[in-house]
KELOMAR-920613 format. One line per 10 residues: number of its first residue (from 1); their letters; for each residue z, x, y of C-alpha. Coordinates in nm, 4 decimals. Layout:
<rs>
NUM = A = Z:X:Y; ...
</rs>
This chain:
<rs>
1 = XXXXXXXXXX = -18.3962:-3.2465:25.8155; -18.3658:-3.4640:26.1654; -18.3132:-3.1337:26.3907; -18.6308:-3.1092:26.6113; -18.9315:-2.8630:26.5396; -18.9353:-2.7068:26.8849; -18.4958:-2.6259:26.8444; -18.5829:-2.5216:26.4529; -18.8603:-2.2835:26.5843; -18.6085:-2.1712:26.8818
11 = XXXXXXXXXX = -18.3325:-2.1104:26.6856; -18.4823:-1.9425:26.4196; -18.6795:-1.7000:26.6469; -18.3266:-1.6314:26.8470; -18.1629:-1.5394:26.4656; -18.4606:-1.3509:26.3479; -18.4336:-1.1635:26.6739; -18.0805:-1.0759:26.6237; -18.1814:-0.9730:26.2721; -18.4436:-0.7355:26.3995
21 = XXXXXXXXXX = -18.2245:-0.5432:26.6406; -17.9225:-0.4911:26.3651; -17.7006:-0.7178:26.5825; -17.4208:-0.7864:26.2664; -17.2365:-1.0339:26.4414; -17.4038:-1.3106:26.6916; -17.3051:-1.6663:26.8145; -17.5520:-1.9306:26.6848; -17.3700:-2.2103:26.8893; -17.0984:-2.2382:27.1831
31 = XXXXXXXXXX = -16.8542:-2.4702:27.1292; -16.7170:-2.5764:27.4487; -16.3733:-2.7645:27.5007; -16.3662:-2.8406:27.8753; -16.0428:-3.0342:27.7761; -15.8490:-3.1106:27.5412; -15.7103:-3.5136:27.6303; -15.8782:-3.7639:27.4404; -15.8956:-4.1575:27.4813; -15.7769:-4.1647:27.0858
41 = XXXXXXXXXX = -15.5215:-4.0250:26.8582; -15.6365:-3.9799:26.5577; -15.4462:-3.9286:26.2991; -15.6235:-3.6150:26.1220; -15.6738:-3.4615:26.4810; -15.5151:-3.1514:26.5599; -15.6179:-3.1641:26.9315; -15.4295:-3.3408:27.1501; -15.0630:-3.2976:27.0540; -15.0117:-3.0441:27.3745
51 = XXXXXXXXXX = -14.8098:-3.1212:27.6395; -14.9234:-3.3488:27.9305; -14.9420:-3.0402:28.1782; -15.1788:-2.8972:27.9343; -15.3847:-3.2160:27.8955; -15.4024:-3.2478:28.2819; -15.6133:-2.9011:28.2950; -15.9820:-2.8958:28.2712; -16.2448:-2.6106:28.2989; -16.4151:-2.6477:28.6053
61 = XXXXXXXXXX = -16.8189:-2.6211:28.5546; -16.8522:-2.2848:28.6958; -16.6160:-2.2180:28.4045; -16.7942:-2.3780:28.1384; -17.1590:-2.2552:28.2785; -16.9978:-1.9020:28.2909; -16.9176:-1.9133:27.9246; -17.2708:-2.0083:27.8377; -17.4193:-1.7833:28.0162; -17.1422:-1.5050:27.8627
71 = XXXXXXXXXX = -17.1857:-1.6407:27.5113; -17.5572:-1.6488:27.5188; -17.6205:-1.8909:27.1857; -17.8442:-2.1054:27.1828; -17.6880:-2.4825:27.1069; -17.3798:-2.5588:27.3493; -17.1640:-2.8172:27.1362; -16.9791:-2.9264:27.4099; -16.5972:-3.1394:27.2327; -16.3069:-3.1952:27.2947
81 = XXXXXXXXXX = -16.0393:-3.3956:27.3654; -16.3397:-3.6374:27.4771; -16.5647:-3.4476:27.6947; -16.6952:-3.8061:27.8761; -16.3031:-3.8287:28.0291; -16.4392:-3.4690:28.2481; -16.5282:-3.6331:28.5808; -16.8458:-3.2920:28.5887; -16.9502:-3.3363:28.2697; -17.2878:-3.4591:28.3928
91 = XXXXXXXXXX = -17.2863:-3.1603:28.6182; -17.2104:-2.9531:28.3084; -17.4677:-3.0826:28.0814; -17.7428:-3.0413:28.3821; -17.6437:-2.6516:28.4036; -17.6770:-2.6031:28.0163; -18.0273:-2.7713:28.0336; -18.1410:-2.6080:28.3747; -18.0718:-2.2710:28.1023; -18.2767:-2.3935:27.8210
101 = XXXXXXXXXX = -17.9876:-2.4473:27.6079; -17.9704:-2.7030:27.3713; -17.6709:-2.9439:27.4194; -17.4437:-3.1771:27.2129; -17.1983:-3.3515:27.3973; -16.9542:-3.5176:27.1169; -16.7823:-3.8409:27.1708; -16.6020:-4.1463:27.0051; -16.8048:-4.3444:27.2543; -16.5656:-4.5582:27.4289
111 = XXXXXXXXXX = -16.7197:-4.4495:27.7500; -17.0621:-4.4160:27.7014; -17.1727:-4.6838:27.8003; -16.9960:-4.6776:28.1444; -17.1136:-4.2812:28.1612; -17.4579:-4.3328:28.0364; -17.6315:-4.3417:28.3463; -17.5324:-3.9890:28.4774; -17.7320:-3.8521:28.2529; -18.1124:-3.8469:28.1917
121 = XXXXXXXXXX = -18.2910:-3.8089:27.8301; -18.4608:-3.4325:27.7776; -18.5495:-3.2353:27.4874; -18.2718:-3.0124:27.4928; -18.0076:-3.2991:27.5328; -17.8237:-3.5009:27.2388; -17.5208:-3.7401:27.2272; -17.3177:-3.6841:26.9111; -17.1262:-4.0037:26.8082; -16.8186:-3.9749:26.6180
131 = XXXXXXXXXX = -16.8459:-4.1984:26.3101; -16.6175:-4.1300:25.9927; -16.7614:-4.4341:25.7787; -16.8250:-4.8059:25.8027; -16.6403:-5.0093:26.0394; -16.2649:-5.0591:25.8073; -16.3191:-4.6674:25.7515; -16.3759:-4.4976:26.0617; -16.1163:-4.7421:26.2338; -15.8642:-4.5970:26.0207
141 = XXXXXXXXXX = -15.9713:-4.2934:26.0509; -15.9147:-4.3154:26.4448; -15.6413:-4.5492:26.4392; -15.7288:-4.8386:26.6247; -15.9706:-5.1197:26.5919; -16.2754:-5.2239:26.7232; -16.3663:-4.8423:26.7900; -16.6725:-4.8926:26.4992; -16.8397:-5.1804:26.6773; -16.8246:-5.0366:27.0343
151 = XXXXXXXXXX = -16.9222:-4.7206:26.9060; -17.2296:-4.8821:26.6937; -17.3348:-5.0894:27.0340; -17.3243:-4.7743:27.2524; -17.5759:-4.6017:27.0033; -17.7874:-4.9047:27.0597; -17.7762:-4.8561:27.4077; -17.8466:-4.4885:27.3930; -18.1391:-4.5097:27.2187; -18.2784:-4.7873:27.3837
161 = XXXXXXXXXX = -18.2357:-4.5868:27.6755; -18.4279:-4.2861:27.5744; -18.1613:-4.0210:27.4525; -18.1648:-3.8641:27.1186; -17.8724:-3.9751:26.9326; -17.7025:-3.8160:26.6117; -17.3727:-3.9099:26.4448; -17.0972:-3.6863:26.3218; -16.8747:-3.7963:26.0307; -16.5284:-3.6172:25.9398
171 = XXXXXXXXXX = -16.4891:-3.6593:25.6032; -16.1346:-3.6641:25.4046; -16.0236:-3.7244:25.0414; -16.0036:-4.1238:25.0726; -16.3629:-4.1235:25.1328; -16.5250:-4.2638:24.8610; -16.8868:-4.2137:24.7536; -17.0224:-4.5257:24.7091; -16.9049:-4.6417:25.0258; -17.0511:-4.3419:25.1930
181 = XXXXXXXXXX = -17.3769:-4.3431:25.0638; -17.3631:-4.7201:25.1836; -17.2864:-4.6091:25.5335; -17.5062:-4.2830:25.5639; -17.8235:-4.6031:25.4638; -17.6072:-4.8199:25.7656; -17.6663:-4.5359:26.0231; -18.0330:-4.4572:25.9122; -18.1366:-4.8374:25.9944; -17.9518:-4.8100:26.3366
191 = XXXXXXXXXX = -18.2048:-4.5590:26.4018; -17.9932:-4.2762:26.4633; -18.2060:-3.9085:26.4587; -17.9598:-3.7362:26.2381; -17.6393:-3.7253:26.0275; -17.4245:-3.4121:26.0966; -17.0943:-3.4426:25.8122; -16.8384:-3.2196:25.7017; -16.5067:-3.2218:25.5699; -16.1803:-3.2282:25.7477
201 = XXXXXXXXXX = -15.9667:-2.9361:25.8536; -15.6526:-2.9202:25.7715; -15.4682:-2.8924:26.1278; -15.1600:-2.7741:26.0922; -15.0634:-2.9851:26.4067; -15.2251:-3.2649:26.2353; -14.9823:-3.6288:26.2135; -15.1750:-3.6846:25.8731; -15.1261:-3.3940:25.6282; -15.1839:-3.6433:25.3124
211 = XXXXXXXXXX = -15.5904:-3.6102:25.3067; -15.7269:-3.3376:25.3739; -15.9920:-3.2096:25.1221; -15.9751:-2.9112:24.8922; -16.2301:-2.6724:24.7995; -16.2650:-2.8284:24.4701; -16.2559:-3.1804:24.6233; -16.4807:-3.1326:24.9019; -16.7505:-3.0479:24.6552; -16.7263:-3.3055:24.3875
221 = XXXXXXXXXX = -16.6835:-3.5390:24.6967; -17.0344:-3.4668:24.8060; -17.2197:-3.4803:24.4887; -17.0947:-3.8019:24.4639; -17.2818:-3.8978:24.7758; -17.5635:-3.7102:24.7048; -17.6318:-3.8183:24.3200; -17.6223:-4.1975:24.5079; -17.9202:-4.0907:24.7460; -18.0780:-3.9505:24.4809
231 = XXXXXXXXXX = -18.0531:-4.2996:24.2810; -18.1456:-4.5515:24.5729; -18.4411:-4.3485:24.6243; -18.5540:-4.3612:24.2734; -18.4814:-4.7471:24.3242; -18.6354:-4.7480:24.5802; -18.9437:-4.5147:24.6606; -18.9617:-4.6615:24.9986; -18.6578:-4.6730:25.1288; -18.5697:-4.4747:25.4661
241 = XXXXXXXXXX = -18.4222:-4.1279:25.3561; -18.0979:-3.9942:25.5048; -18.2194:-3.7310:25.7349; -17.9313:-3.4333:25.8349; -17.9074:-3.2379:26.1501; -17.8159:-2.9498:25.9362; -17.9311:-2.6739:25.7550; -18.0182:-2.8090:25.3967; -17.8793:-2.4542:25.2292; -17.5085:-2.5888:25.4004
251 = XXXXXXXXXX = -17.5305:-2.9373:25.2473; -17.6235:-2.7546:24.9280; -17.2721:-2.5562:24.9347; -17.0786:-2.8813:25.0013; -17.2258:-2.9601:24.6956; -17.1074:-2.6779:24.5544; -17.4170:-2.4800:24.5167; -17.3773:-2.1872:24.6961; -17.1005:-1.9115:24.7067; -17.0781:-1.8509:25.1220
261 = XXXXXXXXXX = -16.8504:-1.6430:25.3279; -16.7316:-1.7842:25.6603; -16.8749:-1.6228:25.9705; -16.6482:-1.7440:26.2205; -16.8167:-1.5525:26.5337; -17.1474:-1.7558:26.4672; -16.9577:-2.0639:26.6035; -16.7640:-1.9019:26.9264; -16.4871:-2.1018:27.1105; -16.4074:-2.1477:27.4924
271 = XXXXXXXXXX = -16.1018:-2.3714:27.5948; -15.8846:-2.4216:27.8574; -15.6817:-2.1258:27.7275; -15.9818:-1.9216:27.7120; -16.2211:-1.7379:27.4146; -15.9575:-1.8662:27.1100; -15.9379:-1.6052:26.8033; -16.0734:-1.6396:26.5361; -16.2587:-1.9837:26.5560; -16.2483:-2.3416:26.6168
281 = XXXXXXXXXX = -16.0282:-2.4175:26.4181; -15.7914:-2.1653:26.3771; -15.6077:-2.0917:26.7150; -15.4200:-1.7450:26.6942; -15.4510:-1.5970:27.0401; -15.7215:-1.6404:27.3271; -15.9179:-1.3469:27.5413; -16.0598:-1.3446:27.8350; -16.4234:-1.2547:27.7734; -16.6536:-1.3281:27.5145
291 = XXXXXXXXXX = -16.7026:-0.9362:27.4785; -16.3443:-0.8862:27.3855; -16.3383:-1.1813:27.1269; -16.6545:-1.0507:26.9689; -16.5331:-0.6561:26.9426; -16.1840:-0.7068:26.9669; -16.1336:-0.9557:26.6325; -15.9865:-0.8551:26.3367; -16.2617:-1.0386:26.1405; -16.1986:-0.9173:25.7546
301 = XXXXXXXXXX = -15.8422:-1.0610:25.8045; -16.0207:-1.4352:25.8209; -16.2081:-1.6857:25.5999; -16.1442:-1.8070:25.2591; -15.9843:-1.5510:25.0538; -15.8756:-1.3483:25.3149; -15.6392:-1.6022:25.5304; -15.4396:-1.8829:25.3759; -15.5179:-2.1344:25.6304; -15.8980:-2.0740:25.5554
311 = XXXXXXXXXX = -15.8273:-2.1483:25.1624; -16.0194:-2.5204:25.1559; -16.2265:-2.4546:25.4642; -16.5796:-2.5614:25.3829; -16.6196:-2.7184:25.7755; -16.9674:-2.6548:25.9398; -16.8588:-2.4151:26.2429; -16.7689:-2.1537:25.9754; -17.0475:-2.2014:25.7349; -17.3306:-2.3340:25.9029
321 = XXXXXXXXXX = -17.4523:-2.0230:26.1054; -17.3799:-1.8384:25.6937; -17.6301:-2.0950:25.5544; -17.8847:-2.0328:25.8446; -17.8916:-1.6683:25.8241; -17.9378:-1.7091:25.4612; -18.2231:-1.9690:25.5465; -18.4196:-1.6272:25.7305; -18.3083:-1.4018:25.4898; -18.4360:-1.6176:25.1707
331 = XXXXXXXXXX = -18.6687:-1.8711:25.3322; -18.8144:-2.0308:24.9939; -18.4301:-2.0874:24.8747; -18.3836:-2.3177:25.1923; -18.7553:-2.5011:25.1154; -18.6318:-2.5456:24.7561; -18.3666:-2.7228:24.8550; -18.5860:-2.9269:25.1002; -18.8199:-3.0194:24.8488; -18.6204:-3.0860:24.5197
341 = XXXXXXXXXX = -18.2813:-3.2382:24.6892; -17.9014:-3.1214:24.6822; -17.8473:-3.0261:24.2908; -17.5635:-3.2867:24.1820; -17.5403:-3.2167:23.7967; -17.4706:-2.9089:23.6266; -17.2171:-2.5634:23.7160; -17.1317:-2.4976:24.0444; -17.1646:-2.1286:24.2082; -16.8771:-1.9484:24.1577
351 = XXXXXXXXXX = -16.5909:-2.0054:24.4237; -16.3908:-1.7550:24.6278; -16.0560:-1.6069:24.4633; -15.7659:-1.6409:24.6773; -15.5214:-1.3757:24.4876; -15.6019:-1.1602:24.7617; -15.4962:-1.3633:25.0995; -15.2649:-1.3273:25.3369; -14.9962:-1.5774:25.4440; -15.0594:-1.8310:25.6960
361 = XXXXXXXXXX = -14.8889:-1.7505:26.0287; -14.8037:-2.0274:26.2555; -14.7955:-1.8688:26.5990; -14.9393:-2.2233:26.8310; -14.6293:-2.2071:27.0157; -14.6792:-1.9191:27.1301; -15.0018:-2.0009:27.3556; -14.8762:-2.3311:27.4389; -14.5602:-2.1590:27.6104; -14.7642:-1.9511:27.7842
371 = XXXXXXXXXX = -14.9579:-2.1610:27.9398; -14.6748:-2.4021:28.0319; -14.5569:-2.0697:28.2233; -14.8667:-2.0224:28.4133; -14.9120:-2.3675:28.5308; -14.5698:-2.4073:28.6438; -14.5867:-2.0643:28.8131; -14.8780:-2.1970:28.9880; -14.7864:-2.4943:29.1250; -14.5269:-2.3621:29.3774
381 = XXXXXXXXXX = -14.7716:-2.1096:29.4675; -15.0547:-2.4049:29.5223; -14.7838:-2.5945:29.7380; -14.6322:-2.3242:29.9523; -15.0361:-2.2314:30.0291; -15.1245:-2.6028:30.0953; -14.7729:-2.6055:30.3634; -14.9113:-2.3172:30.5083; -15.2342:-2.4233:30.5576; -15.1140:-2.7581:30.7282
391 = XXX = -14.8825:-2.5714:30.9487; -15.1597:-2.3466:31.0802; -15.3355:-2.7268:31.1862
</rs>
């Protein structure tokens, strides 16, 4: 795995910790949405279709700093919209380090080049590059050329410059194994320190509804790419290995290997509209406090089997912190898996019945409207105070 020895050891200690004290329920990582406009439109995005009033807002940094400090995990994933189009993200990023949080700032790259020199290389700092395949892949994936090859030369320039760089690839059900396997080899050689990869959700506010995984896809998708490491390394002994920025036990239940729950509070969510319920990808209703999303969530009524829109989930932010608890729990599992490879050949553990869910409520609307109400309440208030003020001059 590419994720460093001091985080692993971090990390780990922070779960076992958690473990130790009978906490049930604990965030594992923050992910932060300081915004939510974006540079691209993707077409499997299910981000940016709010209103320009809503696109305008940003958290300010006290905000974001506030919810890491009220969160407490210990990786800040810090998305988006595209987090380099905050004018403080540098600010941002300096406050999650000055806390010895570990940081992941996730962009498509267009400005990281331009952006690069706000910010300084340090152990608890990585950029996160969006990359959903080779060059006529990810372009459709984002919906406009030439994205790949800037995106490829800003890597370059990141790690020429000192900064640990990963790449994060959204996978759907025209991705195609070979071709993957191809890329996840093109990325390696470019030097990058880690792969992070997952399949797509499927946002219901999404323009392309056509391909989006299943359950059922989403595994057979990844043996596929696993089965080809597995047979360019016996080609070739020497070869550089694909190294993850995940837990191996998650890769193993892409593959199908593992029968996980979701725990959607070990991936916590602040946005503009505040601490959204139940996860990040799922928006139905926002708190105000971390305290009240934590105690105040109906929990059991989420996740695969319980919620229709959770039926294909398999994304990391609602299985990764499962497959690192089970890493502590069942430490030689996760080493077996380390040492003998993802399992591509034979039955895969048991999936989760779905004769039991409830229906999918669609209820976006509903926080959008509200928020439209507040800004445009404010903004008279903002502009009688600002009259006022230059009157009293």
């Amino acid at each position: 795995m590419a994720i460093p020895l001091h985080q692993a050891l971090r990390v780990g200690a922070y779960v076992v910790k958690q473990h130790l004290i009978g906490r049930k329920r604990y965030p594992l990582v923050l992910m932060l949405e300081p915004l939510f406009r974006c540079n691209l439109a993707c077409a499997g995005c299910g981000k940016i279709d709010y209103p320009a009033e809503i696109l305008n807002q940003r958290l300010s940094v006290a905000e974001c700093l506030e919810a890491v400090d009220e969160c407490g995990a210990p990786v800040v994933v810090i998305a988006g919209g595209e987090p380099l189009l905050h004018k403080e993200i540098d600010e941002v990023v300096r406050g999650i380090i000055a806390r010895k949080k570990y940081v992941i700032v996730c962009t498509n790259a267009l400005l990281l080049e331009k952006k690069l020199a706000l910010f300084q290389p340090n152990k608890f700092f990585s950029w996160s590059v969006h990359l959903d395949g080779d060059r006529e892949d990810h372009d459709r994936s984002v919906c406009q050329a030439g994205v790949y090859d800037r995106a490829v030369a800003a890597i370059a320039k990141a790690k020429a410059a000192g900064f640990r760089t990963i790449i994060n690839a959204t996978l759907f059900n025209n991705a195609d194994p070979e071709r993957m396997a191809d890329f996840f080899d093109d990325v390696m050689e470019m030097g990058v320190d880690g792969i992070s990869v997952s399949p797509g959700y499927a946002y219901e506010r999404a323009p392309d509804q056509q391909h989006f995984l299943n359950r059922q896809g989403t595994k057979n998708l990844f043996r596929g790419i696993f089965a080809r490491e597995k047979a360019k390394q016996k080609a070739n002994p020497k070869r550089k290995r694909w190294q993850f920025n995940q837990s191996s036990l998650f890769l193993d239940f892409l593959a199908g290997n593992q029968t996980y729950h979701c725990t959607p509070w070990g991936n916590p969510t602040r946005t503009y509209f505040g601490w959204q319920r139940p996860c990040y990808l799922v928006g139905e209703g926002y708190v105000k406090t971390f305290k009240e999303l934590m105690e105040g969530t109906d929990w059991d009524s989420y996740g695969t089997g319980n919620y229709e829109k959770c039926a294909d989930c398999m994304v990391h932010c609602g299985y990764e912190a499962t497959a690192v608890a089970h890493a502590i729990r069942n430490p030689i599992a996760a080493l077996k898996v380390e040492m003998q490879g993802i399992r591509t050949e034979g039955p895969m553990a048991p999936d989760i019945p779905l004769d039991k869910q409830r229906p999918a409520e669609y209820v976006f609307s509903r926080h959008v409207q509200q928020a439209l109400e507040k800004i445009r309440h404010e903004k008279p208030a903002a502009k009688k105070e600002s009259e006022l003020a230059d009157a009293a001059d």
